[in-house]
Backbone bond lengths (Angstrom), bond angles and torsions (degrees), N, CA, C in turn:
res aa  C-N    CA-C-N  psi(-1)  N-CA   C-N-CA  omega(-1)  CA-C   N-CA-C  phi
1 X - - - 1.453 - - 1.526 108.45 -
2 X 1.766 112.17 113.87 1.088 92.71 154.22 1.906 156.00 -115.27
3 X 0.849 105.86 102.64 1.875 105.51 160.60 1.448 107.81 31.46
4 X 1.356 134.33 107.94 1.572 129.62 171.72 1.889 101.98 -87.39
5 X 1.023 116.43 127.72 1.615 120.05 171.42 1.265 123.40 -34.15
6 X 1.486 117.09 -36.72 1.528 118.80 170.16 1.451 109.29 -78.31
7 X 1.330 131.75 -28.60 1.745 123.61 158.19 1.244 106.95 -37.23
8 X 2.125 97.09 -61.78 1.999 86.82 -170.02 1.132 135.04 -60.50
9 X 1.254 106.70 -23.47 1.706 119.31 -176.15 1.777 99.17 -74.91
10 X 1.249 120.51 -31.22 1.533 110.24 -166.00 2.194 92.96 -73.15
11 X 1.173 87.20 -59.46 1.507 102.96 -179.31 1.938 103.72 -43.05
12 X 1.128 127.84 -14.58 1.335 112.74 -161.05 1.910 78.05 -110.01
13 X 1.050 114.14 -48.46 1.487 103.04 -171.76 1.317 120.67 -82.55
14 X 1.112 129.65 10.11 1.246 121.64 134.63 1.631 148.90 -105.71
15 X 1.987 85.01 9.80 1.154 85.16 164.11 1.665 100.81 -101.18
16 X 1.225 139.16 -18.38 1.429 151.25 145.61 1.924 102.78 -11.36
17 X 1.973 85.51 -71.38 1.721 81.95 -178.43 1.473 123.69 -75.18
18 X 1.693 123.22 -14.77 1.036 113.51 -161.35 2.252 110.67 -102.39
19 X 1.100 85.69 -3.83 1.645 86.56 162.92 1.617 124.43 -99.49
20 X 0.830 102.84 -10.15 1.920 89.93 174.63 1.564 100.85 -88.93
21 X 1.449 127.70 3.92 0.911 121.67 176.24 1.217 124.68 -112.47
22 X 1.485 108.13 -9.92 1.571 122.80 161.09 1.221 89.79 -87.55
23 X 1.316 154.62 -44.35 1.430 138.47 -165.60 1.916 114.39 -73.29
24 X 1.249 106.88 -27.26 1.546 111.63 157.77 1.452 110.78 -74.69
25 X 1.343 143.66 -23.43 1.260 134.03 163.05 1.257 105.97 -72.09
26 X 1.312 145.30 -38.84 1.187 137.88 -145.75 1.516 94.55 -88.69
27 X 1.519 126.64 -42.42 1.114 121.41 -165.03 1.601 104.62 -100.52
28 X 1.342 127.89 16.18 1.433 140.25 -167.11 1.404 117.20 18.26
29 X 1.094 111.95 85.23 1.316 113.30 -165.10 1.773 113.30 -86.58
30 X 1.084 110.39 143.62 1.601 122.92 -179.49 1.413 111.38 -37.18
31 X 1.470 119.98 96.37 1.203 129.61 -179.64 2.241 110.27 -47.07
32 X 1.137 116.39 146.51 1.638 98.40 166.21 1.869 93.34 -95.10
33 X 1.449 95.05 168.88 1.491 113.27 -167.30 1.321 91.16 -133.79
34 X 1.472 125.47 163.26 1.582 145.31 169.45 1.294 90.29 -70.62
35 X 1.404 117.17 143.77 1.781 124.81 152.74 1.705 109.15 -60.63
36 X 1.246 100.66 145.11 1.333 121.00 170.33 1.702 112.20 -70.80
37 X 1.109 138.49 109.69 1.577 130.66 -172.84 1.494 98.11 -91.74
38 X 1.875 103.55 122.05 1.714 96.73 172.24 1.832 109.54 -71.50
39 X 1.181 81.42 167.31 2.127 100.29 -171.15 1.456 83.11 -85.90
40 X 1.328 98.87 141.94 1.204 117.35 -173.37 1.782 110.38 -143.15
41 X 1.208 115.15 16.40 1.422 134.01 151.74 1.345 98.11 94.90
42 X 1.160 101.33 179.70 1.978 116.10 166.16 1.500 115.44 -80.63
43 X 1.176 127.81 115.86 1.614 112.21 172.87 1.216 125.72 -56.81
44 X 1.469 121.43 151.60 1.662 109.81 -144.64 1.778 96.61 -83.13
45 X 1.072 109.02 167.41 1.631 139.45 -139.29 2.281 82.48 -81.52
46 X 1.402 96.65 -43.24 1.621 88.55 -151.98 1.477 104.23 -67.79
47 X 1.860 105.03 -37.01 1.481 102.87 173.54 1.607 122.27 -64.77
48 X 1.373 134.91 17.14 1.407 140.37 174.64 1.103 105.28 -105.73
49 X 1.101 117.10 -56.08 1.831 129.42 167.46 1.658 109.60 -39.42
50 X 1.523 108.65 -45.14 1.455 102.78 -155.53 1.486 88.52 -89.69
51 X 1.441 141.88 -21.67 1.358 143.32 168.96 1.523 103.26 -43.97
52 X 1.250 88.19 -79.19 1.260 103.08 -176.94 1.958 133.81 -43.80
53 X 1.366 98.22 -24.97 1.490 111.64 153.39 0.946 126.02 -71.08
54 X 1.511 123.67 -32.20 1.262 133.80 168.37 1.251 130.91 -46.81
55 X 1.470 101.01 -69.80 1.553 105.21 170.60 1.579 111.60 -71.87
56 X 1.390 108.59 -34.42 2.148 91.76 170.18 1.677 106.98 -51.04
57 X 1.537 113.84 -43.88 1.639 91.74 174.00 1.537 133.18 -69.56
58 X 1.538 114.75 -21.90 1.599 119.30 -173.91 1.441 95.06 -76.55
59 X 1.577 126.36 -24.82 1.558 124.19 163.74 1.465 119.49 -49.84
60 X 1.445 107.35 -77.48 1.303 123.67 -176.56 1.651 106.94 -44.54
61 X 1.547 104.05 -55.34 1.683 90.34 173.74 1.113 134.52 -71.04
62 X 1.505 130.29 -20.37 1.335 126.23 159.98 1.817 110.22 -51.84
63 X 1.338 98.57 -63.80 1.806 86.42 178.96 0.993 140.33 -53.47
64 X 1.183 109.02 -12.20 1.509 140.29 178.49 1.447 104.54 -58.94
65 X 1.638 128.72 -64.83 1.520 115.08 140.21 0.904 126.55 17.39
66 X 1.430 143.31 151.88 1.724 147.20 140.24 0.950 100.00 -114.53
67 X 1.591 107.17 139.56 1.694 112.23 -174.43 1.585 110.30 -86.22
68 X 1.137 110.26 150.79 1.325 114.76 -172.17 2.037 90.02 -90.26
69 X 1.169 90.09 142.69 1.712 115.52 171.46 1.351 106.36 -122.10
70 X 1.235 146.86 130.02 1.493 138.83 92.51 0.975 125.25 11.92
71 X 1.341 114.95 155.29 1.304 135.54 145.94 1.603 132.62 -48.80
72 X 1.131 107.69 -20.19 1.213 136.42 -162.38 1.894 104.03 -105.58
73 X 0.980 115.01 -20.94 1.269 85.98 -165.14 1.720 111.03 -102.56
């Protein structure tokens, strides 16, 4: 019986892919981990407030405007 070339090639690449990955199990290699992020507190209370006034005023004053209409509309 013989072997068609696209058998061998399937047969070679997965044994290609499937040993470096038994060879990292075998030797258990040092997993990587996520970094730990230091705490770096709550940002303070007045600068949220004062944000937040901010844009309630660039609101209020834009609407503050009257829109111009046409004739047309």
């Amino acid at each position: 019986m013989r072997l068609s070339p696209a058998l061998l090639c399937g047969v070679a690449f997965v044994a290609a892919s499937v040993l470096p990955a038994a060879a990292a199990v075998a030797q258990e290699v040092e997993r990587l981990r996520p970094p730990i992020p230091s705490d770096e507190g709550d940002p303070p209370a007045i600068l949220t407030l004062l944000g937040g006034a901010i844009l309630v005023g660039i609101v209020l004053f834009a609407a503050a405007f009257p829109s111009k209409r046409g004739h047309q509309d």
